[in-house]
KEKE-3310 file (N, C-alpha, C; in steps of 0.2 Angstrom, whole numbers, plus 5000, padded with zeros to 4 digits):
npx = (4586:4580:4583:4596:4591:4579:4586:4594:4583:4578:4589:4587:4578:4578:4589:4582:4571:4580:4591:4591:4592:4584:4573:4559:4549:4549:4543:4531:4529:4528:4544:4544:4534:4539:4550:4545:4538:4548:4553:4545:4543:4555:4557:4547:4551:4563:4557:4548:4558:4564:4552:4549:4562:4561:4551:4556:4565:4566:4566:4572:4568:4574:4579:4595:4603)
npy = (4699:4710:4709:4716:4730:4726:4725:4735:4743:4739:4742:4751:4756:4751:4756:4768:4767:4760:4767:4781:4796:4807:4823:4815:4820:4826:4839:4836:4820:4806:4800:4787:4778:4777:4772:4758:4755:4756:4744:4733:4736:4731:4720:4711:4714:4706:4693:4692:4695:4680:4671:4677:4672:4658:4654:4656:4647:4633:4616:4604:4588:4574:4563:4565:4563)
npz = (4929:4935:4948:4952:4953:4962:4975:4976:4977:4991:4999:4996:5006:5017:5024:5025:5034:5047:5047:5047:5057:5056:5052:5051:5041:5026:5014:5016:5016:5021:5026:5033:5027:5013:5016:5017:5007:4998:5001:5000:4986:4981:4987:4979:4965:4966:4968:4955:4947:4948:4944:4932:4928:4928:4921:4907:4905:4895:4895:4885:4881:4875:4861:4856:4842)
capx = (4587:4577:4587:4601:4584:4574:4592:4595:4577:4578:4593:4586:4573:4581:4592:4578:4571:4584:4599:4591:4589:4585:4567:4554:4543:4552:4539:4524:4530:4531:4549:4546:4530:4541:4554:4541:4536:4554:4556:4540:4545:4563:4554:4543:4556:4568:4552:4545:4564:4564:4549:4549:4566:4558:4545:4557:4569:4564:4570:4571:4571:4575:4588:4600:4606)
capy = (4705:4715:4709:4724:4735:4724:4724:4741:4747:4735:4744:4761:4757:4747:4763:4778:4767:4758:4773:4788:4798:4814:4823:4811:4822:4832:4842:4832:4814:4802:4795:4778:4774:4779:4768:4752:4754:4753:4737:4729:4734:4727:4712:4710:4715:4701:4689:4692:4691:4672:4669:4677:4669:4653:4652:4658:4643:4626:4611:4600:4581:4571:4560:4568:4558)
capz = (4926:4939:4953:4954:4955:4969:4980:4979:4981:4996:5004:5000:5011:5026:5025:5026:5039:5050:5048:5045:5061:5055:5052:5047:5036:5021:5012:5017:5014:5028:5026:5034:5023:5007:5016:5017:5001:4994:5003:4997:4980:4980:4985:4973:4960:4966:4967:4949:4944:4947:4941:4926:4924:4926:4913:4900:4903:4894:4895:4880:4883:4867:4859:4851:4837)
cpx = (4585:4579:4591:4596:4582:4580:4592:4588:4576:4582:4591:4581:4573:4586:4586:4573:4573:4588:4596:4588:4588:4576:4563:4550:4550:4547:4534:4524:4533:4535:4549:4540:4533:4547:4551:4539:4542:4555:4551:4542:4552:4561:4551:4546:4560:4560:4549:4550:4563:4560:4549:4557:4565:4556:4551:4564:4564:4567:4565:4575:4570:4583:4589:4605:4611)
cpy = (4711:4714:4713:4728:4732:4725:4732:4745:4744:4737:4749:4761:4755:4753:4767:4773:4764:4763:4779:4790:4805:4817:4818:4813:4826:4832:4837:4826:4811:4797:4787:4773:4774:4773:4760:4749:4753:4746:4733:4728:4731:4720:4708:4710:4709:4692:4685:4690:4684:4669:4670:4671:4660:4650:4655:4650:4635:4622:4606:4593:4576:4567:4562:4564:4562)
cpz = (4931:4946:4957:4957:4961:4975:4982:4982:4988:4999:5006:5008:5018:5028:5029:5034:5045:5053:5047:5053:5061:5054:5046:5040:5034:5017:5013:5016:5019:5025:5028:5031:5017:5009:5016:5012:4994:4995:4999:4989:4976:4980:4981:4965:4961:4965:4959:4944:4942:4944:4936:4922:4923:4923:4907:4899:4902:4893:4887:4880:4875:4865:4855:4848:4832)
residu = (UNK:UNK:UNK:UNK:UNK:UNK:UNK:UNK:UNK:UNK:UNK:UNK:UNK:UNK:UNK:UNK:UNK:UNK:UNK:UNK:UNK:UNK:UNK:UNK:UNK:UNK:UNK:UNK:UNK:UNK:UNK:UNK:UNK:UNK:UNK:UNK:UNK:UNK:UNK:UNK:UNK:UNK:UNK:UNK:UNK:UNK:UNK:UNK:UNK:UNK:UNK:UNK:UNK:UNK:UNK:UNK:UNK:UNK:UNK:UNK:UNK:UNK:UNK:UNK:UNK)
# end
């Protein structure tokens, strides 16, 4: 579910800091801690994805008669 989210938040931020060559600071916010922070959080969004998709699948072992 959270996956779309963690990819994009992940792009934004290999974008702002990979491809952006323009002034770092806009109003007082250093562009490439805001870019690091998007990364971590796409990852953690794509991480938490799988887990959580984990625990909600159950396996049901039994004879079905």
């Amino acid at each position: 579910m959270y996956i779309g989210i963690g990819i994009f938040l992940l792009l934004v931020g290999l974008v702002i800091i990979f491809a952006y060559n323009g002034e770092m600071m806009i109003a007082g916010l250093d562009l490439v801690a805001i870019g690091w922070i998007a990364i971590g959080l796409g990852v953690l969004a794509i991480v938490l994805s799988f887990v959580m998709d984990r625990r909600r699948r159950t396996v049901v072992r039994g004879d079905r008669y």
